[in-house]
C-alpha positions in Angstrom: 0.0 0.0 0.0 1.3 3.3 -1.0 2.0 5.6 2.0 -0.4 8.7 1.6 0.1 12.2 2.7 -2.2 15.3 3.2 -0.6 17.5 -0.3 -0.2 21.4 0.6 0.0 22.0 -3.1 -2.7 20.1 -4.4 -5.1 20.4 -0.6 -5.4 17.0 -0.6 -5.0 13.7 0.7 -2.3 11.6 -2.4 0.0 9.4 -2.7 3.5 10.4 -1.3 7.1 10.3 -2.1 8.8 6.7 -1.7 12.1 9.1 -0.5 13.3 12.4 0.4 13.4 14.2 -2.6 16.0 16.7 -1.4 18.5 16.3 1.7 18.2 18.5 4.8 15.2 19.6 6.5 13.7 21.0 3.2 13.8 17.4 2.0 12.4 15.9 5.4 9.8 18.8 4.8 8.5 17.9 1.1 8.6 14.3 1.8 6.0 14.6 5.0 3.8 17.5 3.3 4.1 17.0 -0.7 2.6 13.8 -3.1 4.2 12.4 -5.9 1.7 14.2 -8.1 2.8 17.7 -6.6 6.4 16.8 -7.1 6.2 15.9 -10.8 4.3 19.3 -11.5 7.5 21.0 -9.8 10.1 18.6 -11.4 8.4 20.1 -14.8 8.3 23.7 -14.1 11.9 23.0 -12.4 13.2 21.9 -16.1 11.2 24.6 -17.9 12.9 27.4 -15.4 16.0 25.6 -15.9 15.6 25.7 -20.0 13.8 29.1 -20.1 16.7 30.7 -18.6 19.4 28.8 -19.6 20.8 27.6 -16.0 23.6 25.3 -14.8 21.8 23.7 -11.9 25.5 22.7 -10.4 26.2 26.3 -10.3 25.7 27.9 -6.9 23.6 30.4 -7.6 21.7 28.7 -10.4 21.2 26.4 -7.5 19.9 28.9 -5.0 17.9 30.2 -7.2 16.1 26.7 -8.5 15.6 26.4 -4.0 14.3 29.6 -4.0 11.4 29.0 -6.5 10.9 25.4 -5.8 10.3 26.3 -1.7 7.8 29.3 -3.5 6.0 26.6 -6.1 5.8 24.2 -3.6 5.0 25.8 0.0 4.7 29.6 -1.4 2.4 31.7 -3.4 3.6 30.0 -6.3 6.7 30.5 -9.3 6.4 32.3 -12.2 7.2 30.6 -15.7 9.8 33.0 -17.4 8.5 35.9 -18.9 9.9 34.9 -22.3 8.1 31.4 -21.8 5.8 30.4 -24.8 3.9 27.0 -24.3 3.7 24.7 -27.2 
């Protein structure tokens, strides 16, 4: 049986994360709080930021800036897709 958690993003109750996601107390924070569902949405908005403005996600401040929005998309008011963004 899958282990289920109440989802902040999605407001309710969905299948959650087989591991932390992320280390530290972030990770320990979006594996009690955030489903597999919600994660996936943030794993494609992650890769869309990341193409959209051309990062290098081992770069430090790429990488602050990828924590930054994914603690916003997840737990926040939400991240914005690049203004430059054009869905197909």
């Amino acid at each position: 049986m899958a282990r289920r958690v109440n989802c902040v993003l999605l407001k309710r109750e969905a299948d959650g994360l087989d591991y932390l996601p992320y280390p530290g107390e972030l990770g320990k924070r979006i594996y009690n709080s955030i489903s597999k569902e919600a994660w996936a949405q943030w794993v494609a908005h992650q890769t869309t930021l990341i193409n959209e403005n051309r990062l290098t996600p081992i770069e430090p401040k790429a990488r602050a800036f990828l924590v930054g929005e994914m603690e916003k998309f997840l737990f926040g008011t939400g991240s914005e897709k690049p203004p430059e963004f054009v869905p197909k």
